[in-house]
C-alpha positions as CSV (number, residue, x, y, z in Angstrom):
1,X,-101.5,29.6,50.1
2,X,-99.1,27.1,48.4
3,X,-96.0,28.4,50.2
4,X,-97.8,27.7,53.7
5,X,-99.7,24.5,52.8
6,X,-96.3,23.1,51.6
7,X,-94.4,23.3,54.8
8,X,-96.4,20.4,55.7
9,X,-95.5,17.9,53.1
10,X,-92.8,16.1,55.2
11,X,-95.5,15.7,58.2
12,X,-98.0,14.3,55.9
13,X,-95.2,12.0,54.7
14,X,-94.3,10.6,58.3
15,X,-98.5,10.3,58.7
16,X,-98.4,8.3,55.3
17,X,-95.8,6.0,56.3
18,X,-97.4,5.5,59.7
19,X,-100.6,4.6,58.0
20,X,-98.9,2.1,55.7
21,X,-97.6,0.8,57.9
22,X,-100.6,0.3,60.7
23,X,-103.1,-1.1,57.6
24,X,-100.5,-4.0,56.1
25,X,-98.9,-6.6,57.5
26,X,-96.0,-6.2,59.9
27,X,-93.5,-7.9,56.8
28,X,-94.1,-4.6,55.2
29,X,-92.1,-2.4,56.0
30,X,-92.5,1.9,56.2
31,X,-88.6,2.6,56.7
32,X,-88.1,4.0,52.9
33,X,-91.3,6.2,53.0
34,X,-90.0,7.3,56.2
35,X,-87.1,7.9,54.9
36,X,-88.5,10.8,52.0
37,X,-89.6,12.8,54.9
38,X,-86.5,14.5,55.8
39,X,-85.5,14.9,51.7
40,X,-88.9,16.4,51.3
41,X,-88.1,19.1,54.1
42,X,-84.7,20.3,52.4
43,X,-86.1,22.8,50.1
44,X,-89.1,23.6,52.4
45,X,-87.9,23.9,56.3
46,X,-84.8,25.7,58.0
47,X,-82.1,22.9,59.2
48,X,-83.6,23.1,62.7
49,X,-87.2,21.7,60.6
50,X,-85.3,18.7,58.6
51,X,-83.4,18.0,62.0
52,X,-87.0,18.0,63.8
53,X,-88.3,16.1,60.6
54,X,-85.1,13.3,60.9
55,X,-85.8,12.5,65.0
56,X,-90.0,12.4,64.3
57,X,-89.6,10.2,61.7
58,X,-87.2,8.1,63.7
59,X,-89.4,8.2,66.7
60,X,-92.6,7.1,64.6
61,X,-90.6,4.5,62.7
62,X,-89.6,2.8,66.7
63,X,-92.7,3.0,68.2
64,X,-94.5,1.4,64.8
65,X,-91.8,-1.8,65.6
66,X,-92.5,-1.4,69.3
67,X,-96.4,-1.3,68.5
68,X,-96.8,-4.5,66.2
69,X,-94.3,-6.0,68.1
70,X,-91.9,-6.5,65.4
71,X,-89.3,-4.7,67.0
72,X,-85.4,-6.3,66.8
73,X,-82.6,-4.3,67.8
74,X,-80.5,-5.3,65.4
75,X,-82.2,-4.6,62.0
76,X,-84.1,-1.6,63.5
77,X,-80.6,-0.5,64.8
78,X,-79.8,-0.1,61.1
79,X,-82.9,1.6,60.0
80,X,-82.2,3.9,62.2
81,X,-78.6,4.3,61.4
82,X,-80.3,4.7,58.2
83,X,-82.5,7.5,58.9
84,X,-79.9,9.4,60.6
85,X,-77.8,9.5,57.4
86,X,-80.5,10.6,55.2
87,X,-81.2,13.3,57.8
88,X,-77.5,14.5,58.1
89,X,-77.3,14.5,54.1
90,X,-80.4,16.1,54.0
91,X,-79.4,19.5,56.2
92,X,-76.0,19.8,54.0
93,X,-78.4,19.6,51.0
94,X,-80.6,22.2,53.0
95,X,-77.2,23.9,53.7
96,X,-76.4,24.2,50.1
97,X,-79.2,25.1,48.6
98,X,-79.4,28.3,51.0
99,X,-76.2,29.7,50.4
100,X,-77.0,29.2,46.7
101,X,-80.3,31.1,47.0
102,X,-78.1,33.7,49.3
103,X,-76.0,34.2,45.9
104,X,-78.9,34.4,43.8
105,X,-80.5,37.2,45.9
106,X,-77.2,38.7,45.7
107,X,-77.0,38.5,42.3
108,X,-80.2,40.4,41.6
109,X,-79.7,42.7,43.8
110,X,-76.6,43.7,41.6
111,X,-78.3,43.2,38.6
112,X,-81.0,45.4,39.6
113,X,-78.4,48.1,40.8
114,X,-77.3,47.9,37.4
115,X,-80.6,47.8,35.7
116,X,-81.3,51.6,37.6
117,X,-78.1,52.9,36.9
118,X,-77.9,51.8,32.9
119,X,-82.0,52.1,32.7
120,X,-83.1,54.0,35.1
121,X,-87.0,54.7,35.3
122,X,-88.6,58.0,33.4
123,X,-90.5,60.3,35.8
124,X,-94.5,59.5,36.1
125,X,-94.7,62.7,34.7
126,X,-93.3,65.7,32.9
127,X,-95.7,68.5,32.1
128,X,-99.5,67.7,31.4
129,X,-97.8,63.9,30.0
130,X,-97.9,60.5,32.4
131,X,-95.9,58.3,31.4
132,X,-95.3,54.5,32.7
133,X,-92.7,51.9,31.7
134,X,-92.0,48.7,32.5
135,X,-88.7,46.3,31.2
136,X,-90.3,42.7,31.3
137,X,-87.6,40.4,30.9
138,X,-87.1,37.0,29.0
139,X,-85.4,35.3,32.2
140,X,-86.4,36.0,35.7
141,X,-82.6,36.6,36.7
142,X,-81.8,38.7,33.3
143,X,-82.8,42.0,34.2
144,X,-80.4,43.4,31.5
145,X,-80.6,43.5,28.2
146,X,-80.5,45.0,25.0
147,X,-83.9,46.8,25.2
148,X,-84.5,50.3,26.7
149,X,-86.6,53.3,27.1
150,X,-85.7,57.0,27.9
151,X,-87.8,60.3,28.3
152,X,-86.7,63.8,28.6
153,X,-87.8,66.9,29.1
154,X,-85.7,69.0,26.4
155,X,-85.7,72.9,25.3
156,X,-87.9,71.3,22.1
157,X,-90.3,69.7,23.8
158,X,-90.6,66.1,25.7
159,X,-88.6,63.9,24.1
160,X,-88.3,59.8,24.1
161,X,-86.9,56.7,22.8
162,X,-87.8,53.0,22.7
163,X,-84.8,50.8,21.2
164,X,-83.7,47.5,20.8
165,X,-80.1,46.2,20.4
166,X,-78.8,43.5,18.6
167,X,-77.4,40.8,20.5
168,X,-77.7,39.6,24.3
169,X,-74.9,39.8,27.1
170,X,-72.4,42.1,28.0
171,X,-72.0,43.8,24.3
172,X,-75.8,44.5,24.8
173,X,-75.3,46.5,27.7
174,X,-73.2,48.1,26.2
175,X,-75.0,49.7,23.6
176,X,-77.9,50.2,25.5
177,X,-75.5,52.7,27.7
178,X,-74.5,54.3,24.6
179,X,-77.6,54.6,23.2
180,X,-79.2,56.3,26.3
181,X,-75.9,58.5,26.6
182,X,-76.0,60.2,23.1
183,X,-79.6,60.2,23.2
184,X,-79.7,62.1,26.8
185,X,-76.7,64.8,24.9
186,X,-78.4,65.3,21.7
187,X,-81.9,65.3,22.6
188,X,-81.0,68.7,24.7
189,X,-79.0,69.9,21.6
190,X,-80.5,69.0,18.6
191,X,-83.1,71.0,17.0
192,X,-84.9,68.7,15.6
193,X,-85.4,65.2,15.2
194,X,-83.4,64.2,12.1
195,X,-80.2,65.9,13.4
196,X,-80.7,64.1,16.7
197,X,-80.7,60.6,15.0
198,X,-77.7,61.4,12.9
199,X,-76.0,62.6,16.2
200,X,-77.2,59.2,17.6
201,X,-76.1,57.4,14.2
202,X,-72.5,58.3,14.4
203,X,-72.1,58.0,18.1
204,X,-72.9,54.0,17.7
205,X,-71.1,54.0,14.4
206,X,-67.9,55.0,16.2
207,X,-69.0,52.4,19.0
208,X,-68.8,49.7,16.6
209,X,-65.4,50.6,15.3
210,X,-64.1,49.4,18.7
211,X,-66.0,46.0,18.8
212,X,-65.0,42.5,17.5
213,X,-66.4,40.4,14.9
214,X,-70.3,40.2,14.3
215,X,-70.7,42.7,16.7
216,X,-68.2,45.3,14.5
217,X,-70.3,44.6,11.7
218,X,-73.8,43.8,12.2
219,X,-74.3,46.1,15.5
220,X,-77.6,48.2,15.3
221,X,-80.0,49.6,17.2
222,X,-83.7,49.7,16.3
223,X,-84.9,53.2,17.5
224,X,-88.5,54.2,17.8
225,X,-88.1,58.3,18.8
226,X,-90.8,60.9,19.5
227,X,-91.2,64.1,20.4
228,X,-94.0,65.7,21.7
229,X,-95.7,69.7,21.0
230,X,-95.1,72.3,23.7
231,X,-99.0,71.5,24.2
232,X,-99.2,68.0,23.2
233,X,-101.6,68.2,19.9
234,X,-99.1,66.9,17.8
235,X,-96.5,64.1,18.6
236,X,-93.3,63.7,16.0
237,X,-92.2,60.5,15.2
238,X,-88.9,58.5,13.6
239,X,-88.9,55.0,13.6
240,X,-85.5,53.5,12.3
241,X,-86.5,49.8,11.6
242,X,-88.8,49.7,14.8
243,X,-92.0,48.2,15.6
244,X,-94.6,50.5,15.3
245,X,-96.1,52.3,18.3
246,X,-100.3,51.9,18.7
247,X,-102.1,55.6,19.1
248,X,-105.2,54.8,21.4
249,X,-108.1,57.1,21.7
250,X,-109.8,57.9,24.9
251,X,-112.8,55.7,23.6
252,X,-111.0,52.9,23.1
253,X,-110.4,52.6,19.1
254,X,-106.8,52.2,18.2
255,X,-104.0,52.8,15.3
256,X,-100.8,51.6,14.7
257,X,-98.5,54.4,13.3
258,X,-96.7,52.8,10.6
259,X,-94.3,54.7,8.9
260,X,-94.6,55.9,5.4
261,X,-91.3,55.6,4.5
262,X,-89.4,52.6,5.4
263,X,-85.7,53.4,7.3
264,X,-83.2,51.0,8.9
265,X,-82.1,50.6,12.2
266,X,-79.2,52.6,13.4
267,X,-75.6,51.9,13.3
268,X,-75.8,49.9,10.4
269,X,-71.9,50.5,8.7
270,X,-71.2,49.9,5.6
271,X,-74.8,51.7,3.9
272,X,-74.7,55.0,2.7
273,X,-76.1,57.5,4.7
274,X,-80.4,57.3,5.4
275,X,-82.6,60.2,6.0
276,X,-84.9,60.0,9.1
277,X,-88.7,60.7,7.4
278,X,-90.5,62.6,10.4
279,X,-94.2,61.4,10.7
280,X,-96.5,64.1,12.6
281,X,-99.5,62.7,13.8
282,X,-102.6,64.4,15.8
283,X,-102.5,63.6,19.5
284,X,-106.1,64.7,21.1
285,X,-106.2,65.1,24.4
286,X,-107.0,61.5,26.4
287,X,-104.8,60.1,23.6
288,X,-102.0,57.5,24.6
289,X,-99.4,56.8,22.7
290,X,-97.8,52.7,23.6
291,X,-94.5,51.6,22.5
292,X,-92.7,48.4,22.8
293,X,-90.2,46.3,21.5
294,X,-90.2,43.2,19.3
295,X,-90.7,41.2,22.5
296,X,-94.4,41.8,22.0
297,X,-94.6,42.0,18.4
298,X,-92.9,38.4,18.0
299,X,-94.7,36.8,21.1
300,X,-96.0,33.9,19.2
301,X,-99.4,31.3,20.3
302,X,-98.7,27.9,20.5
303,X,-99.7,27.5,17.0
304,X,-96.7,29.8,15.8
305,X,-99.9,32.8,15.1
306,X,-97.7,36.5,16.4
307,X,-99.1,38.7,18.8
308,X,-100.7,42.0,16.6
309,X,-101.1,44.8,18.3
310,X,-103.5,46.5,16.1
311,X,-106.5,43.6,16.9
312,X,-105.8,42.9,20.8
313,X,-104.6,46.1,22.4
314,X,-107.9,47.4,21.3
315,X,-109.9,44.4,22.1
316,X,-107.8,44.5,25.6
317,X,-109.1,48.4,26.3
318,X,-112.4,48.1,24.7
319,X,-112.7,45.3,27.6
320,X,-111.5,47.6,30.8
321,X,-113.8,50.5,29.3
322,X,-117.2,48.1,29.5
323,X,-115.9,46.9,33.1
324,X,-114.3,50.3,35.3
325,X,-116.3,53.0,33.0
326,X,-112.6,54.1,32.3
327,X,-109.8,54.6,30.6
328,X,-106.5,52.8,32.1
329,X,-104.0,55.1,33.3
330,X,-100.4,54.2,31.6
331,X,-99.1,51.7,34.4
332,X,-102.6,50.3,34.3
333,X,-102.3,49.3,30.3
334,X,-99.1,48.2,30.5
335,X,-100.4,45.3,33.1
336,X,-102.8,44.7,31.0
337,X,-100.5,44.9,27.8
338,X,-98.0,42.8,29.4
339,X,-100.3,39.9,30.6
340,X,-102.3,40.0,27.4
341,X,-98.9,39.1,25.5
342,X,-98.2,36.3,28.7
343,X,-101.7,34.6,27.8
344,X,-100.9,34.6,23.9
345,X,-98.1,33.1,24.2
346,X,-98.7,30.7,27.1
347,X,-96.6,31.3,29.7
348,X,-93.0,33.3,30.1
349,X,-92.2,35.9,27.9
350,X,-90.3,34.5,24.8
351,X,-87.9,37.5,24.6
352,X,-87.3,40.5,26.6
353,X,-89.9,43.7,26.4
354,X,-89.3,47.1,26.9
355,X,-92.5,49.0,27.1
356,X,-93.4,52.2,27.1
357,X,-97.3,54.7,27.2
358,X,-97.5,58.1,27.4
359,X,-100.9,59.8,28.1
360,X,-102.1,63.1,27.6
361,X,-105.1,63.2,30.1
362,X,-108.9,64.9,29.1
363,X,-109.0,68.2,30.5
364,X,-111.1,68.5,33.5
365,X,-114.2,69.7,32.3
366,X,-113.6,67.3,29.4
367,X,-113.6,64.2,31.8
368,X,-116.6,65.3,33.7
369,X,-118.3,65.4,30.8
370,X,-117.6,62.4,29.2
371,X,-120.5,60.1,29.1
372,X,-119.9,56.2,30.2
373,X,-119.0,53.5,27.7
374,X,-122.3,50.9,26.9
């Protein structure tokens, strides 16, 4: 509604002016508000608009002199010499600022290429499992950066990882390309889990070896990887320095999977070598199982309180149970996940989130039977 009631502003400005200048006396004079009119219309009309606004406002500010008699060619000669220059100025201004929006629009639209081609999105499904991710970014023109997410289907089962890279930029990128890479080799040639990470582990350890200062040193990934049972009863986990993911029932109640044995990130030179504990946890069927980054976990309310996921992510889905009778599909809860972190912590995301839920749906007979929340 904004974007159409705006268009109007600069008319309402010349209907101002005309009104100031109809109700006081004719020593006052409505040149200056008349003036606004056309810099108002830069940012909301084409040039053709501020060029219409430039001659109204022109036309309205002569026929005010001619009306209260006041008019004298000479100092309404230079108003309107006046005018005219704050028109002109004002369609170069309009001018600019177009071709700069032109070459923002460009410029997501090649970050965006880029984004699909280093983070492309997983399938909505693979098997019985629906999966849904979303990359919610810190910056509205940073589409990129050092969080990702990747699902495969693999000779051991589904497979997936949710990561988080040190640093920001270019270096970032990097990484995440690397991370993805090795994962999408090893995670169709590794047996199990542990041999995947150390596959993963020396893959960014040889990464670092080519990098320059912090980046050769303190370079790590935070990696959060899970595999799923040929019939999804049981799900696998490794979390190397991660945020835990949240398992939610299909009533609703929630649990965070912390790890029993504490493990750090990946890539981390310098440490002797780490085992990678695998947790195996019971995954009934209507079970999802929601991972994200630290951009949710560190989300903080304006009185510095984080966002937990193990009090609000079940408040959130107790909430959509009592008012559709039902439980969110994945892209569903990660709306909702992603706007309950926006209203905790009052506005734009404070860092970038990758998120990730994978769903294994009630059978059929199961769903039909399943009596409606109170």
């Amino acid at each position: 509604m904004w974007s159409r009631v705006r268009r109007w502003v600069p008319a309402v400005v010349i209907a101002l002016a005309a009104l100031v200048d109809l109700l006081t006396p004719s020593s006052v004079s409505s040149a200056p508000l008349l003036a606004v009119a056309p810099v108002t219309a830069v940012s909301l009309l084409s040039q053709v608009g501020v060029v219409g606004i430039g001659l109204t406002a022109m036309l309205v500010q002569a026929g005010l002199a001619f009306l209260d008699g006041s008019y004298h060619w000479q100092g309404d000669a230079a108003v309107q010499i006046t005018l005219a220059s704050v028109t002109i100025l004002a369609v170069g201004l309009n001018r600019s600022l177009r071709m700069q929006h032109a070459s923002a629009s460009r410029a997501r639209y090649a970050a965006e290429v880029a984004q699909r081609a280093v983070l492309p999105s997983p399938p909505s499904r693979l098997g019985d499992l629906q999966i849904a991710a979303r990359y919610v970014p810190a910056e509205d023109m940073a589409l990129i950066g050092g969080d990702l997410y990747v699902m495969q289907e693999t000779p051991f089962g589904v497979r997936a990882m949710v990561g988080d890279v040190r640093g920001k930029g270019l270096s970032a990128v990097t990484a995440v390309s690397v991370d993805i890479g090795v994962f999408r080799y090893a995670a169709d040639h590794e047996p199990d889990l542990p041999a995947l990470v150390r596959c993963m582990e020396e893959a960014l350890l040889r990464e670092s070896q080519r990098r320059e200062g912090l980046d050769a040193t303190e370079g790590f990934t935070t990696a959060l990887i899970v595999q799923f049972a040929d019939d999804l009863s049981q799900v696998h986990i490794v979390n190397r320095g991660h945020p835990a993911p949240v398992l939610l029932h299909a009533d609703g109640r929630a649990r965070v999977l912390e790890p029993e044995e504490e493990a750090p990130p990946l890539g981390i030179s310098g440490l002797d070598a780490w085992a990678s504990p695998v947790a195996t946890h019971h995954f009934p069927p209507g079970a999802m199982l929601l991972c994200f980054t630290d951009g949710v976990t560190e989300a903080r309310d304006p009185a510095g309180v984080f966002y937990d996921p193990a009090v609000r992510v079940p408040r959130m889905v107790q909430s959509y149970l009592r008012q559709t009778s039902h439980f969110p599909d994945p892209s569903t809860l990660l709306d909702l996940l992603a706007r309950d972190v926006s209203r905790h912590s009052g506005g734009a995301p404070q860092d970038d989130q990758a998120l990730l839920a994978l769903h294994r749906p009630l059978p059929m007979q199961d769903l039909l039977a399943r009596p409606s929340p109170q």
